[in-house]
N, C-alpha and C positions, 0 to 999 in steps of 0.2 A: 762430505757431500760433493756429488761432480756434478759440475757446471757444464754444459755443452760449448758455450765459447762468449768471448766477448767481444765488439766492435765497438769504434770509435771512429767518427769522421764528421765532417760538415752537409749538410741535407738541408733541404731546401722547402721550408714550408709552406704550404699553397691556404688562403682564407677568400672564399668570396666575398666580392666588396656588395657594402651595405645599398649603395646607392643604385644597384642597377634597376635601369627600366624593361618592364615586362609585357610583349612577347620576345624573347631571343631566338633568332637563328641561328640553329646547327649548321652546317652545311659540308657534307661528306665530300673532302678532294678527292675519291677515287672516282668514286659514281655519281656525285654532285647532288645525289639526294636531301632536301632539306625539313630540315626537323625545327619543328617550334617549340621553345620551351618556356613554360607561362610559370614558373616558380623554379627557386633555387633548387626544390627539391627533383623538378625534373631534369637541371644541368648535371646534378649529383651522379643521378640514377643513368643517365645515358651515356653511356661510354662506349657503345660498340653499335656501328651502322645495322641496321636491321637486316641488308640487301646484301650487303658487301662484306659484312664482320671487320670493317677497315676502323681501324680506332681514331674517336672522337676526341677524346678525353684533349687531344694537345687544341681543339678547335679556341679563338682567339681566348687566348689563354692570359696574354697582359692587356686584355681589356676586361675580363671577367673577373681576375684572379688581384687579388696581393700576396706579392712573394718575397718573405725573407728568410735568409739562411742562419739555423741554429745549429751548436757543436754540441751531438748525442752522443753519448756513452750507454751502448745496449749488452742488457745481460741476457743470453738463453738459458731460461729457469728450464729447459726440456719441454716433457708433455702432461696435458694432466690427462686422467683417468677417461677422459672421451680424447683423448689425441691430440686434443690441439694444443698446437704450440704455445708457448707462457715465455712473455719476456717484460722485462723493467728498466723501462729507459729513466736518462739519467743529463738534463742538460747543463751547461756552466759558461761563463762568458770563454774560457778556453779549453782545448782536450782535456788539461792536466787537473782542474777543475772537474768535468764532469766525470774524468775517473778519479777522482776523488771521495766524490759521493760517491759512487759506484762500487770501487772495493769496501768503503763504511756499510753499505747495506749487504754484502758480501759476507762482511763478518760478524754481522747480525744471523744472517741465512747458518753462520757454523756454530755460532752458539746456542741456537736453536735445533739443531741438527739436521735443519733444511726440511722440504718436504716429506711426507710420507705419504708412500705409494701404497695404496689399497688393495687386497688384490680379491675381489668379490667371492672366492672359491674360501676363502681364511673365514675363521670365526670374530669380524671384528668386534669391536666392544664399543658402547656409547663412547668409553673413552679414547680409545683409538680415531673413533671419525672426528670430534671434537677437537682432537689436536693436528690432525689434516686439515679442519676448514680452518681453523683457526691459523695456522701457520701459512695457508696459503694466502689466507685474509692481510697479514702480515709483509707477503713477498711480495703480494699485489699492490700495498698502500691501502687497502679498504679500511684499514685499523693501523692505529699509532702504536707502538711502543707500551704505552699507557694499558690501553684498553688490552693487549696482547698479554699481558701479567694481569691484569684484572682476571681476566678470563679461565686463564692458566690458576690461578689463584683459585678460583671458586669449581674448577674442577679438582684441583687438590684435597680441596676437602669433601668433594663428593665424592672421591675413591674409594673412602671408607668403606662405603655402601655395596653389597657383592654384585649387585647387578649392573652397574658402571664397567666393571672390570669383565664380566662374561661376555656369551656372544650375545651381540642385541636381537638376535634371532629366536633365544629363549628367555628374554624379557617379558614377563606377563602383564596385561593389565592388571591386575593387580598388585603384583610388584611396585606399579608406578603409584597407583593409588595408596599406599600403604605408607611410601616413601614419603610423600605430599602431605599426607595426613600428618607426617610424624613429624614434617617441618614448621609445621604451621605458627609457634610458637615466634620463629623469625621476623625478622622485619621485611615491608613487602619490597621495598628492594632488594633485598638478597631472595625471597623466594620468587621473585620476577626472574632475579639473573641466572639460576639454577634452573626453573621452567624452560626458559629460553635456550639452554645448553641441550637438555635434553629432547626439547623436541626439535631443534635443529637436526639433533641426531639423529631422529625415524624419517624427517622431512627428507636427510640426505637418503640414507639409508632402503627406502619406500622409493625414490627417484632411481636410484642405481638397483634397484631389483633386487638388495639383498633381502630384503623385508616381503611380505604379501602384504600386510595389513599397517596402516599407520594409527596408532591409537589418540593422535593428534588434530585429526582429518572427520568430518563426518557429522551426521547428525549426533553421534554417539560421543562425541571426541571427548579426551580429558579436558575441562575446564583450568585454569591456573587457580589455585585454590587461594583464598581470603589469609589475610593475616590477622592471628587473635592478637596481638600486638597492638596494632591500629599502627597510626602513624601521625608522627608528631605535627602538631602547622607551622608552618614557618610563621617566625617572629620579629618584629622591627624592635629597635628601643622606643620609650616613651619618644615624645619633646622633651621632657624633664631630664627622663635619663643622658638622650642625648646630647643636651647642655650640662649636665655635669661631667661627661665625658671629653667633650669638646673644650670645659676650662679648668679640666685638670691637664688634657695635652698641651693646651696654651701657654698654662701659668711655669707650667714644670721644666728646670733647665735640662737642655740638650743631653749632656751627659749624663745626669739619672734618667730620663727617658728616651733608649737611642733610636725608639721605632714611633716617636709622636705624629712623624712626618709623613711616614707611610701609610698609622692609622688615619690619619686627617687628609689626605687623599683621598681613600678609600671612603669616608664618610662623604665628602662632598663632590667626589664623580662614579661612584656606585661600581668602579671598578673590581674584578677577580683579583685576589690574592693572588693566585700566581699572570695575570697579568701585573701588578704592581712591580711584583720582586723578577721582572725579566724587562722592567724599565731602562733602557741605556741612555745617558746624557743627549746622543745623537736623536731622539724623541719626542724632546725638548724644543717647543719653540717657543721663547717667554717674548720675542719678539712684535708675534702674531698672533700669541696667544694661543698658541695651539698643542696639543698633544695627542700621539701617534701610539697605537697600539696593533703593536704588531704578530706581537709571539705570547707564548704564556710556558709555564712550569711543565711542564710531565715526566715519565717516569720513564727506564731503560726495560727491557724485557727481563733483569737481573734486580728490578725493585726501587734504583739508583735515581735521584732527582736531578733531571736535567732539563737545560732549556731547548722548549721545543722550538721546530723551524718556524710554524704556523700559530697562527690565534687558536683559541679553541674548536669555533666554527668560523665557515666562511664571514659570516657577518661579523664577529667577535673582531677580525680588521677593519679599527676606523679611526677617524679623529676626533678627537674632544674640542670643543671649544674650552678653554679654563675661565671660571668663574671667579671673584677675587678670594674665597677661601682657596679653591684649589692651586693659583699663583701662588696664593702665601705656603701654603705645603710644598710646592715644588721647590720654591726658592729657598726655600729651609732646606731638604734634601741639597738641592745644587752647590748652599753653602756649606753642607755638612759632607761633601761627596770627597772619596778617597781614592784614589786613580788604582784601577784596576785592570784587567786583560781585555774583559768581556763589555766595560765603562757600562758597569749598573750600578743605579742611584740607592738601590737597597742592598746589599750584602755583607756577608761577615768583612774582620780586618783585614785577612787574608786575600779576601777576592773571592770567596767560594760561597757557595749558594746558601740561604736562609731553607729551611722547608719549614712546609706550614705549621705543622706540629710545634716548633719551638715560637711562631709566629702565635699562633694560639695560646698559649701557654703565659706569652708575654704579656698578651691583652687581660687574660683572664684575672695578670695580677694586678694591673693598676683598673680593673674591674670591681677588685676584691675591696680595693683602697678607698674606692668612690660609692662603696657599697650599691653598686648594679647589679642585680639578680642574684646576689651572693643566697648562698643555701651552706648547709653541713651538712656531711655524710661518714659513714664507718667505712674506712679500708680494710684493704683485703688483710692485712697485717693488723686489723682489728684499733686501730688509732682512730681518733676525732681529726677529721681534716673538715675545710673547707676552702671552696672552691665557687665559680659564678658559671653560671651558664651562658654565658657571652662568650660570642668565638668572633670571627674572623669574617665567615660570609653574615655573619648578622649585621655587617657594616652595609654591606651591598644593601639586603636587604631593607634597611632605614631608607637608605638614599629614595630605593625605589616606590618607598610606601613616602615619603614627604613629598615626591612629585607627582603621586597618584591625588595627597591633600590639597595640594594646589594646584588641581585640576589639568595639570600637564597633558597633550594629546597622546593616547597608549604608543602612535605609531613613532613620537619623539623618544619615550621613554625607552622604547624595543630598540631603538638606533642607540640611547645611551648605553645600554646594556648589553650591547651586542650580540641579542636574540635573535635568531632564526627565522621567528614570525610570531605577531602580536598574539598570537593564540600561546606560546610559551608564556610570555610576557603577562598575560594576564591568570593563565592557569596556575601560575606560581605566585605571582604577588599583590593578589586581590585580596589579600586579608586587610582589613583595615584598623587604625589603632580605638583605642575608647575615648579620645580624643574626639575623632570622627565621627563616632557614635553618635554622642554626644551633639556635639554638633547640628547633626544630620535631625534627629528626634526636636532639637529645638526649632530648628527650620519649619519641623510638620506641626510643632506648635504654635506657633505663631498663623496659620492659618485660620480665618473665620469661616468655619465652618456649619454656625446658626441658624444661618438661610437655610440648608441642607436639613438640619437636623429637623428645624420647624415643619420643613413639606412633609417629612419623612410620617 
């Protein structure tokens, strides 16, 4: 792939300051024309004298402005498909830092094989424009790594299919409907994340005039079709369950159980599994009692478990207060900690990364031990096995159904959880236990309702 060039130097960032008072005066040195401007949005927008064309933009500039200078490292990705130029900046506290990152995402861009250039006169195919937004998505930062092999992955296996690979210009509707029909078996996130591919495709497709008709668009449009599947609810453990769980990691020593400290964290601050195992000792404040989450697990565009730069989401950055179980978990880790490259409190002996899969695996057996949710099943190799249905995010999930039972306010809960907005936060873990129920139903019994009934 050819790059058009790279730059590196020190530049000088301009922020308006929060505090100014409004109306401000312009006032043009050439022709002294003055201009008032009653919002930051009209300092923004004014940059050139109406009379004069004499430029404003430097007008009192360290009284309006804060300015500091950061060291950027720019790539020119070229141009895209309407011309405009595409680039990816890259900053570091020195040059040799920000090219740093700069050649990493570099060598990303060749592994991937960089962009691809469309050329509206060709026969593309759903799969062709998919792997241009997606890799552009990619060079931009609009999408991690993660998400970039997700995608790439669920195109994979929609190649199968001949109409993927043709031109999308003799894609039929019916075609699509047939395809949809034939998925439906699936679960609704994967026939979500296949809708979504595809009709990104006519969306692009219909935009750029290779299409007349988008079959996506309109009173007529393809609907996303239902899944016969359904779709499982998410589950917390009992109180019971989760007291036998919590004094089997208690009681059991360190060395037959080497992951108690992680599972018991993860029970008592509602934490992501891959934020847990991207824990570094530096994280840690037992002094203040605090803990820091900063980054979490995700994957390489190669499939590969790495840690990422970032929290999940923005909000996914935050601090915990520790409670005194979750102190006693960490101080269990900090005494069970083995000095490594990366100083994380959970990983192999080596140094190298836990992924969740063997994470799961582990819980599932001293699951099996405590008998929680244990079942049997016939494998593929025809054997009696079992197994528990307890994984890993069912830990979260507890935490956040025990602070839902004791009435914790949602908008606490969503800052524990590092949600986005209380409407995640609730959309997801408003199930409640039989506990609750319970509970709840005794409450309305307890009501006299006599007076009521008599008038009635």
């Amino acid at each position: 792939m050819k790059l058009e060039k790279i730059t590196v130097g020190t530049y000088t960032n301009r922020k308006l300051k929060s505090t100014l008072k409004f109306p401000i005066q312009k006032i043009c040195k050439k022709c002294k024309t003055i201009y008032d401007c009653n919002s930051k949005k009209d300092i923004k927008s004014l940059l050139k004298c109406s009379k004069c064309k004499n430029d404003l933009s430097y007008v009192d500039e360290n009284s309006l402005y804060y300015t500091s200078e950061v060291i950027k490292a720019v790539l020119s990705l070229g141009k895209d498909l309407n011309g405009k130029r595409q680039t990816k900046t890259f900053t570091g506290k020195t040059q040799e830092k920000a090219l740093r990152k700069l050649y990493a995402f570099k060598d990303t861009l060749e592994k991937t094989e960089g962009p691809i250039v469309l050329n509206k006169a060709t026969n593309c195919s759903i799969s062709d424009i998919i792997k241009h937004l997606k890799k552009e998505a990619l060079q931009m930062g609009r999408i991690n790594k993660n998400t970039f092999k997700t995608n790439m992955d669920a195109l994979k296996r929609m190649q199968k299919e001949k109409f993927v690979n043709k031109s999308i210009t003799k894609v039929s509707r019916a075609d699509l409907l047939s395809y949809f029909e034939s998925i439906r078996h699936y679960s609704e996130s994967t026939i979500k994340k296949q809708y979504e591919i595809i009709s990104q495709a006519f969306a692009y497709a219909f935009y750029q005039k290779i299409i007349t008709i988008n079959f996506f668009e309109g009173y007529n449009k393809i609907a996303m079709p239902s899944s016969e599947a359904g779709s499982e609810p998410i589950t917390a453990l009992t109180i019971e369950e989760e007291k036998k769980l919590i004094s089997y990691l208690a009681n059991t020593p360190d060395s037959t159980c080497k992951h108690k400290y992680l599972f018991l964290l993860q029970l008592t601050t509602g934490m992501r599994i891959g934020e847990c195992l991207t824990l570094s000792t530096d994280d840690v404040d037992m002094e203040n009692g605090k803990l820091s989450i900063k980054r979490t697990l995700t994957k390489d565009t190669e499939g590969n478990t790495i840690i990422g730069t970032t929290a999940k989401t923005y909000s996914g950055k935050r601090t915990l207060n520790l409670n005194t179980m979750s102190r006693m978990a960490l101080e269990g880790a900090l005494k069970n900690y083995h000095h490594n490259e990366e100083s994380l409190l959970f990983c192999k002996d080596d140094g190298s990364l836990y992924d969740e899969g063997s994470i799961n695996s582990a819980l599932k057996r001293i699951c099996i031990k405590c008998g929680i949710r244990v079942r049997n099943y016939i494998s593929k190799s025809g054997k009696d096995e079992t197994t528990s249905d307890v994984h890993s995010h069912m830990l979260r999930h507890t935490f956040a159904t025990r602070c839902f039972e004791l009435n914790v306010n949602i908008k606490t809960v969503q800052y524990l959880l590092g949600h986005s907005s209380a409407e995640t936060t609730m959309d997801i873990y408003t199930h409640i236990s039989t506990e609750q129920v319970k509970k709840e139903i005794q409450a309305i019994n307890t009501l006299d309702l006599t007076p009521i009934i008599k008038m009635a």
